[in-house]
C-alpha positions as CSV (number, residue, x, y, z in Angstrom):
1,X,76.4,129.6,134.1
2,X,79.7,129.9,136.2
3,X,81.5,127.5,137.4
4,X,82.4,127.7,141.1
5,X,85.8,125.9,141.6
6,X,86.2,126.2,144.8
7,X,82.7,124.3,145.6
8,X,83.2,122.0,142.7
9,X,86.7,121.3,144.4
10,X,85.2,120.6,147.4
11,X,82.3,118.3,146.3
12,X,85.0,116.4,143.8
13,X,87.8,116.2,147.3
14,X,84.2,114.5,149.8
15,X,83.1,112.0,147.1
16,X,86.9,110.7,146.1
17,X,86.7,110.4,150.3
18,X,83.0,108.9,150.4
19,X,83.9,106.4,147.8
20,X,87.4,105.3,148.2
21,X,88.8,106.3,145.0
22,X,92.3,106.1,144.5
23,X,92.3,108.8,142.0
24,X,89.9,111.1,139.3
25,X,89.7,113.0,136.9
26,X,87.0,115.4,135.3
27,X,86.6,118.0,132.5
28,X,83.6,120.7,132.3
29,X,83.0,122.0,129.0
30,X,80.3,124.7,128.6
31,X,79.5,127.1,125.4
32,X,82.7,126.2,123.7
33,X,85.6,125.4,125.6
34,X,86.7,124.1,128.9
35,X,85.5,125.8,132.2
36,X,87.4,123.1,134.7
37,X,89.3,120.3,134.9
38,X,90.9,118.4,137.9
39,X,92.9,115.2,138.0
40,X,92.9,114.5,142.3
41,X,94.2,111.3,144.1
42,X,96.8,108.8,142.2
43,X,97.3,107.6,139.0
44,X,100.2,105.4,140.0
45,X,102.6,105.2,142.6
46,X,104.5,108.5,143.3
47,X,102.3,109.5,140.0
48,X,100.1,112.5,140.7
49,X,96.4,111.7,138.5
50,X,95.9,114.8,135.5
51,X,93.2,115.6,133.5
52,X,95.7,114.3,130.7
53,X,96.2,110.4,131.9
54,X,95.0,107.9,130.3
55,X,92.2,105.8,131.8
56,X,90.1,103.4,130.1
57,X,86.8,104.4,129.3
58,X,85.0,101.1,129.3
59,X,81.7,101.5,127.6
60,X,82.3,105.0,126.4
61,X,83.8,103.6,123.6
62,X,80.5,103.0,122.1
63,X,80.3,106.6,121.4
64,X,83.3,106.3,119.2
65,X,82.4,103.0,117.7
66,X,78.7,104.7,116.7
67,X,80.8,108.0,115.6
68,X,82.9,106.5,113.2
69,X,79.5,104.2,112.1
70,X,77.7,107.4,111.4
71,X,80.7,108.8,109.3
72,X,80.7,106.0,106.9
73,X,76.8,106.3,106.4
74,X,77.8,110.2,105.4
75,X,80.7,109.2,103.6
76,X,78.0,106.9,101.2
77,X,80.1,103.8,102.4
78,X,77.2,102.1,104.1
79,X,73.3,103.0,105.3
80,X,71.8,102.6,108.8
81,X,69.1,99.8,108.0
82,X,71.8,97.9,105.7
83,X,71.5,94.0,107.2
84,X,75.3,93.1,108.0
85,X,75.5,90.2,105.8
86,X,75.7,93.2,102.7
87,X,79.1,94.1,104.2
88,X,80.2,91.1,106.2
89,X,78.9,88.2,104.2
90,X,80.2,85.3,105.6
91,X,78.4,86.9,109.4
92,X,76.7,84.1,111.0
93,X,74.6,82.8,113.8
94,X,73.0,79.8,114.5
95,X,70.1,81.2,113.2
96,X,70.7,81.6,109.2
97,X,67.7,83.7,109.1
98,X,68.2,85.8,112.2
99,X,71.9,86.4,111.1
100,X,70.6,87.4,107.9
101,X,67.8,89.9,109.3
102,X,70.1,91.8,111.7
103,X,71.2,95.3,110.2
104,X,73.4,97.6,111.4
105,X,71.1,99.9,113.4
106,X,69.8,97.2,115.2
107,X,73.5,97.3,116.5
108,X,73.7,100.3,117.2
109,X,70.6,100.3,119.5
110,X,71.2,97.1,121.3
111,X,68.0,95.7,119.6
112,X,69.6,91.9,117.5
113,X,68.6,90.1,120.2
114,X,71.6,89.2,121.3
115,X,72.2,88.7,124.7
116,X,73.8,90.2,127.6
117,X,75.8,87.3,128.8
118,X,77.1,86.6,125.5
119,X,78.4,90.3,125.4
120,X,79.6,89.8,128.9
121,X,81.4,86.2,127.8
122,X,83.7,87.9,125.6
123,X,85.1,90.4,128.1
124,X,85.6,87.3,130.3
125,X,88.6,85.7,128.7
126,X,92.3,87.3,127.2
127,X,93.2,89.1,124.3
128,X,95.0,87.8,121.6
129,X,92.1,87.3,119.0
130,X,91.5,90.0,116.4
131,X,87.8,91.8,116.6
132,X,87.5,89.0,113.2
133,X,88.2,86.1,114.8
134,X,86.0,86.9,117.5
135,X,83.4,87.3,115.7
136,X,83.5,84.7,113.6
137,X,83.4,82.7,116.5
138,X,79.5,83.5,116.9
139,X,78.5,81.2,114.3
140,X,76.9,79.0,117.8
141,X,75.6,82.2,119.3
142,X,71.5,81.9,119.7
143,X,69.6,85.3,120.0
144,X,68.2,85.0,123.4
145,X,65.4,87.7,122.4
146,X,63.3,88.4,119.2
147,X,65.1,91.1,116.8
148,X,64.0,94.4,117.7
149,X,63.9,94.0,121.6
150,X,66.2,96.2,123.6
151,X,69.1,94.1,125.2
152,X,72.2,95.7,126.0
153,X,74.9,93.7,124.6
154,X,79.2,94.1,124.0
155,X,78.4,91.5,121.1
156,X,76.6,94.3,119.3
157,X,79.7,97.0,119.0
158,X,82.1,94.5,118.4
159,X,80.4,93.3,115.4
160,X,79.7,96.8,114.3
161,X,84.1,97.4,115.0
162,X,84.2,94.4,112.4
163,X,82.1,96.7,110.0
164,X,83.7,99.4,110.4
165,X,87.6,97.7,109.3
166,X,85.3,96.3,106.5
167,X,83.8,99.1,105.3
168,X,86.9,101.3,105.5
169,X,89.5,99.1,104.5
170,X,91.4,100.0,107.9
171,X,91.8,98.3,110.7
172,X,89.4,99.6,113.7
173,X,92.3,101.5,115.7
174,X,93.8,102.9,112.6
175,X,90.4,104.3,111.6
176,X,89.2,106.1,114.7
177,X,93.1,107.2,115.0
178,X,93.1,109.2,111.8
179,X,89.1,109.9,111.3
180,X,88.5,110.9,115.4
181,X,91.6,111.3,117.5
182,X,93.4,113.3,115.5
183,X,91.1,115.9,113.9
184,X,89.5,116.2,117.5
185,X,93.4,116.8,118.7
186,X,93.2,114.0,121.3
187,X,96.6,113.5,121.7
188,X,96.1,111.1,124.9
189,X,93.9,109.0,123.4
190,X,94.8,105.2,122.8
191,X,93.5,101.7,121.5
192,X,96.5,99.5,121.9
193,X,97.8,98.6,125.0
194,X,101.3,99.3,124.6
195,X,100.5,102.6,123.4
196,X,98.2,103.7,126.5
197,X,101.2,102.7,128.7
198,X,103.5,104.6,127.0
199,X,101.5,107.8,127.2
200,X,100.9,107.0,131.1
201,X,97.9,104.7,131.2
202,X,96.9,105.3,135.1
203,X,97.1,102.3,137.2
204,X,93.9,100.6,137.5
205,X,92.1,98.9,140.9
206,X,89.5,97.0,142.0
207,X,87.9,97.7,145.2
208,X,88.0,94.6,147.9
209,X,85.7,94.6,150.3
210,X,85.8,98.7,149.7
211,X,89.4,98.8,150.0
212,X,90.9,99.7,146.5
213,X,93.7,97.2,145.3
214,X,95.7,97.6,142.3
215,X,95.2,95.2,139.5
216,X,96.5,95.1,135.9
217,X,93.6,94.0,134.2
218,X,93.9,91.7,130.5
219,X,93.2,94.3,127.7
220,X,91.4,93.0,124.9
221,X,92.2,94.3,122.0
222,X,89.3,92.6,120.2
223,X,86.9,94.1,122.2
224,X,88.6,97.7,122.1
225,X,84.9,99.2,119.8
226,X,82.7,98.2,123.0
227,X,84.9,98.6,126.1
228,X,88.8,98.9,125.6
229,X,89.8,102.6,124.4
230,X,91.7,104.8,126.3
231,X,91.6,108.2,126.6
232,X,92.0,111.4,129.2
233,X,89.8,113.4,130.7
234,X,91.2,116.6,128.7
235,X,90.4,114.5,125.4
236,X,87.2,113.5,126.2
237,X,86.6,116.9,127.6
238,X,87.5,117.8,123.5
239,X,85.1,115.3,122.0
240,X,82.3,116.7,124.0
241,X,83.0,120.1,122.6
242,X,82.8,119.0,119.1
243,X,79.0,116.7,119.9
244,X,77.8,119.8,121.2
245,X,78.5,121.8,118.3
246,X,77.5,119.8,115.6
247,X,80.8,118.1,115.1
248,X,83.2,121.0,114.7
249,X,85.9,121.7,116.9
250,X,88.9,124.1,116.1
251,X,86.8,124.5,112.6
252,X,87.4,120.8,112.0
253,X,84.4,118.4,111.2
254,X,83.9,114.7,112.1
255,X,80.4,114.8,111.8
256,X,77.7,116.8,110.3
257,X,74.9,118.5,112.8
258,X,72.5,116.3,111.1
259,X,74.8,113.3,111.9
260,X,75.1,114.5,115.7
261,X,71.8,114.6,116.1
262,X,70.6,111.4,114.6
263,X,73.8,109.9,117.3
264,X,71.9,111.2,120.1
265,X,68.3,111.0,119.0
266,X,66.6,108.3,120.8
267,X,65.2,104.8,118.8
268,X,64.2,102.6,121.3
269,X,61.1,102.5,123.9
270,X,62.0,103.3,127.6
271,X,65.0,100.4,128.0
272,X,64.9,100.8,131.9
273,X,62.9,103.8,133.8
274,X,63.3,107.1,132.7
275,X,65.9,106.1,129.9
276,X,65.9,105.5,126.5
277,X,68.6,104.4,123.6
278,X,69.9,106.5,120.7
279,X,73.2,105.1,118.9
280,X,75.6,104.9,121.6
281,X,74.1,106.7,123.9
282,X,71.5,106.6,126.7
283,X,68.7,109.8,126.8
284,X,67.6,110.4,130.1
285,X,66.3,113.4,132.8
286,X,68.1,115.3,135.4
287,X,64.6,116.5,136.6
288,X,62.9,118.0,134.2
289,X,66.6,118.7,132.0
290,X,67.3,116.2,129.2
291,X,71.1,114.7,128.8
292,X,72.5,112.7,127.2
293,X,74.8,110.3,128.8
294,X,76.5,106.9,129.3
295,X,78.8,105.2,131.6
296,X,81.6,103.0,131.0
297,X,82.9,100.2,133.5
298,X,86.0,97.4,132.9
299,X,87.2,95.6,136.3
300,X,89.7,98.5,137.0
301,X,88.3,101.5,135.6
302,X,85.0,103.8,135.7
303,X,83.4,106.5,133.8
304,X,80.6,108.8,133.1
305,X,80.3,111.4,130.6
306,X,77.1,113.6,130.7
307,X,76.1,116.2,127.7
308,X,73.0,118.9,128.1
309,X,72.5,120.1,124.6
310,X,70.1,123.0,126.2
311,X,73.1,124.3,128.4
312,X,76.2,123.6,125.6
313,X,77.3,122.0,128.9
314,X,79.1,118.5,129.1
315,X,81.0,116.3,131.8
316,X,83.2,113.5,132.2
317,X,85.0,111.7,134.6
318,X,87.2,108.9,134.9
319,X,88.0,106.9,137.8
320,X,90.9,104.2,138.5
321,X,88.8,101.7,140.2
322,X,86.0,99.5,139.5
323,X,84.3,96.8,140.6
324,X,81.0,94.3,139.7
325,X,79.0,95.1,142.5
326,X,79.6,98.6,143.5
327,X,77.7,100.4,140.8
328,X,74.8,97.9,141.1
329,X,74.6,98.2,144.7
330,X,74.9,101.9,144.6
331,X,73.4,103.1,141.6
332,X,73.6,106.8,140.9
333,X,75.6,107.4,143.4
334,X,78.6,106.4,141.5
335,X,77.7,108.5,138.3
336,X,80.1,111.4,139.4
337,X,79.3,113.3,136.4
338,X,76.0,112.9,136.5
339,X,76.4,114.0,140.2
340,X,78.1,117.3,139.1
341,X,76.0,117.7,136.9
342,X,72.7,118.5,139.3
343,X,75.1,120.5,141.1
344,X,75.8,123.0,138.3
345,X,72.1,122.5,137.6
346,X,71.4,124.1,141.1
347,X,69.6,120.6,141.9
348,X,69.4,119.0,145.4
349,X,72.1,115.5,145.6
350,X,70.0,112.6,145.7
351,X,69.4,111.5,149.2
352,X,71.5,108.4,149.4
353,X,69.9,105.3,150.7
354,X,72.8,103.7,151.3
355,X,76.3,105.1,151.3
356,X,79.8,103.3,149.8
357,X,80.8,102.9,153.9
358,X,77.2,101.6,154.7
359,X,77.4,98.9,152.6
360,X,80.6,97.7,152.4
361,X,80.5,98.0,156.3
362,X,77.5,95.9,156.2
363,X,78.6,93.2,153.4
364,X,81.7,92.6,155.2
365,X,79.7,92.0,158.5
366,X,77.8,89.6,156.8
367,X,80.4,87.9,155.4
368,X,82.6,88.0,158.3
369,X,79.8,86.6,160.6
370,X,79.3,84.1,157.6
371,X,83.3,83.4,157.9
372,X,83.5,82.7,161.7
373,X,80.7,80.1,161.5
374,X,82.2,78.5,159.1
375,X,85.5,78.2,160.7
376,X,83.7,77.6,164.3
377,X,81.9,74.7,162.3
378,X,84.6,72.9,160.9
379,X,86.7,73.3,163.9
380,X,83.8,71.2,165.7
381,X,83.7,68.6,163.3
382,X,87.2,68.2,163.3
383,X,87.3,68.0,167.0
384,X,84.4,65.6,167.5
385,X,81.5,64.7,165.2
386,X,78.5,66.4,165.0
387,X,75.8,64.9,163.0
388,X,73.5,67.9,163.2
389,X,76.8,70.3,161.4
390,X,77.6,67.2,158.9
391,X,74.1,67.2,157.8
392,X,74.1,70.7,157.5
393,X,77.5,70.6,155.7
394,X,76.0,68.7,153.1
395,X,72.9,70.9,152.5
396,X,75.9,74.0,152.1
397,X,77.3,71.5,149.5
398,X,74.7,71.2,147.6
399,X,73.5,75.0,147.6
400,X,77.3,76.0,146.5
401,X,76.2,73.6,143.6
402,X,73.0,75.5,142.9
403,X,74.8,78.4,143.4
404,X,77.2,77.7,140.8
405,X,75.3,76.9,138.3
406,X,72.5,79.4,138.6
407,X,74.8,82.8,140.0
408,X,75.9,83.2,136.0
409,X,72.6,83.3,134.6
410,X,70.8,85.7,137.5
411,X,74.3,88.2,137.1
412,X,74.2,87.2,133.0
413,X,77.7,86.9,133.4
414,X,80.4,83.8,133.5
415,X,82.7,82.9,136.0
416,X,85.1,83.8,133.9
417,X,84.0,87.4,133.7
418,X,82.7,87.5,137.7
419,X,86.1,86.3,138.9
420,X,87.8,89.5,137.1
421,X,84.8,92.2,137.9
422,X,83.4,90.6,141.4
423,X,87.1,89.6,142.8
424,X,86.4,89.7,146.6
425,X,83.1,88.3,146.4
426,X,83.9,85.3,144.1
427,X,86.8,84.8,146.1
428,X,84.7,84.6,149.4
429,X,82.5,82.0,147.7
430,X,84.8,79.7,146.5
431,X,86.4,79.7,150.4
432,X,83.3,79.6,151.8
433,X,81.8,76.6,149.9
434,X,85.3,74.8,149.7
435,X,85.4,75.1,153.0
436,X,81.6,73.3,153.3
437,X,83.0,70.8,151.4
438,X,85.8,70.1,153.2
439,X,83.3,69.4,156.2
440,X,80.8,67.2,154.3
441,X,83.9,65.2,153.6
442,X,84.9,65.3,157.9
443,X,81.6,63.9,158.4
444,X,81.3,61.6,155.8
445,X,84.4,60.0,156.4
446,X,83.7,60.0,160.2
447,X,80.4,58.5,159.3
448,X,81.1,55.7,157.3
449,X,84.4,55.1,159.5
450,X,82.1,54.2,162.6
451,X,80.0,52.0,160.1
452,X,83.1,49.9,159.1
């Protein structure tokens, strides 16, 4: 298969356009060694994105987290179906028996029942906890589904970062340093903070209202073996070559074939349609093609790697920009990889029922219509009092108290995580229903004032 740059450059120059991206990058691998790589837009100000800066990878890490799980099994140092407590014995929930039942594949395949929005909770806050003390903070944590069930959880990699320092008698960074990045020769590839900056971490943005904003996100350090390592597209361009051939690359191993294969072969029942879980990876179909892939999302960052065993071919890309809502609203048409993918493919682009403009352009409509009624509204009660707007006032109260309580359970998120992830729609919401509030006391006050 060739690789036409010129139509690749193209396709890569529309979507940064279509989507507002401030900047990308992407690496092609195929039979061996890189076809094409591209950094396009901003990694910075007056900084020029490459397919060597640093972006965080958000749930990409995973891959790296199950790697260096899969190289202690073959190292002897610990076996898939070993419960935790055998290496962590003091691991706890507030089910004794639960705690004691969950083993490490059930980790690795999002199957200990615990929950989303406890995973999602711990990205939420800031760092300054070790991946120990966070975990030993779950001693309170309830599994929300019986062990065995598919639920896609942070919780689960961070416990298995803990097992990994255990088992190896490093600390999680130091490991995947000396047993990943540097046989793989991924020079640009970071877990601490500091570090990333120092080798040109891009700057990160969230989109508002679809216009991309820079933001400087907290980087937890405690939840680097779920979300938090950084890498470049070039690097991660290098770990694909060495999944797709059996763990060698530059005749350096970090994983036998057999290893590889039990990585990407999939242990769980369909998880959503068309997809299935292996260790750190999702299986899925590009029509009738099988790949394996996963995405990776923090508030500021975006990524996508795709690997097609059948073809030796592999993609990633990395974007600067994130946000909650986007991907949900949009789907696969943020998946840029996977995007580039059908196109080497020769497949058709999925026809897109709604395109970044469309809906941005219609959220915002909403919400400015939303936003002059409300100003127009509390402009009239100021003015003169209107029982019919008072009354209604207190009915917007009341739903911003429904809302509050029942938004973080129907996102299976916090506030604390949706006011980092969903900035401009958070934001909105707390104006909006501050701003009913501010009425219901107008008309209140007006109310009981005549009564006096």
């Amino acid at each position: 298969m060739s690789v036409n740059t010129s139509l690749l450059d193209a396709f890569l120059s529309d979507k940064r356009r279509a989507l507002c991206l401030p900047g990308l990058a992407i690496t092609i691998v195929q039979y061996g060694r890189i076809v094409y790589q591209r950094g396009l837009g901003n990694a910075g100000p007056s900084r020029a994105m490459t397919p060597q800066t640093p972006m965080i990878i958000g749930s990409l890490s995973k891959s790296f987290t199950a790697l260096a799980v899969m190289q202690l099994v073959e190292a002897g140092k610990l076996v898939l179906d070993d419960p935790v407590q055998y290496h962590v014995p003091w691991f706890c929930l507030a089910d004794a028996d639960a705690a004691a039942s969950i083993t490490v594949r059930h980790l690795l395949t999002h199957t200990s029942g615990i929950s989303r929005y406890a995973g999602r909770a711990l990205l939420g806050g800031h760092s300054g906890k070790t991946i120990e003390q966070s975990m030993r903070g779950l001693h309170n944590l309830r599994l929300s589904l019986p062990i065995g069930t598919f639920q896609y959880s942070n919780t689960n990699y961070l416990i298995l970062g803990l097992i990994v320092e255990v088992v190896s008698g490093q600390a999680f960074g130091t490991y995947v340093q000396q047993h990943i990045f540097g046989p793989l020769g991924m020079l640009n590839s970071y877990i601490r903070e500091d570090s990333a900056l120092r080798g040109g971490l891009a700057s990160g943005h969230r989109w508002w209202f679809g216009v991309p904003l820079p933001y400087k996100a907290p980087y937890l350090e405690d939840a680097v073996p779920a979300a938090f390592i950084a890498s470049s597209a070039e690097d991660m361009g290098r770990h694909m070559l060495a999944l797709l051939n059996g763990g060698d690359l530059d005749d350096t191993s970090v994983l036998s074939p057999d290893g590889v294969a039990e990585l990407h072969r999939p242990q769980t029942a369909t998880v959503s349609p068309g997809s299935r879980y292996a260790l750190g990876w999702r299986v899925e179909k590009l029509g009738d093609t099988e790949i394996i892939r996963h995405g990776g999302e923090v508030s500021n960052f975006l990524a996508e790697m795709v690997l097609i065993p059948g073809q030796q071919l592999g993609v990633v890309v990395l974007m600067n920009v994130s946000n909650g809502v986007a991907p949900l609203a949009l789907g696969k048409d943020i998946r840029l990889a996977s995007s580039v993918a059908q196109l080497l493919l020769g497949m058709p682009q999925p026809h897109r029922r709604l395109s970044f403009q469309s809906f941005y352009a219609l959220l915002d409509l909403a919400l400015g219509i939303l936003s002059v009624y409300q100003i127009w509204s509390l402009v009239r009660l100021l003015r003169s009092s209107s029982r019919t707007l008072g009354q209604i006032s207190i009915f917007e109260v009341l739903l911003g108290i429904v809302a509050a309580i029942r938004i973080p359970r129907l996102a299976d998120s916090p506030w604390s995580l949706l006011r980092i992830y969903v900035p401009d729609i958070t934001s909105w919401l707390a104006a909006f229903f501050g701003c009913s509030l501010l009425k219901c006391c107008v008309y209140l006050f007006r109310h009981l004032s005549r009564r006096v």
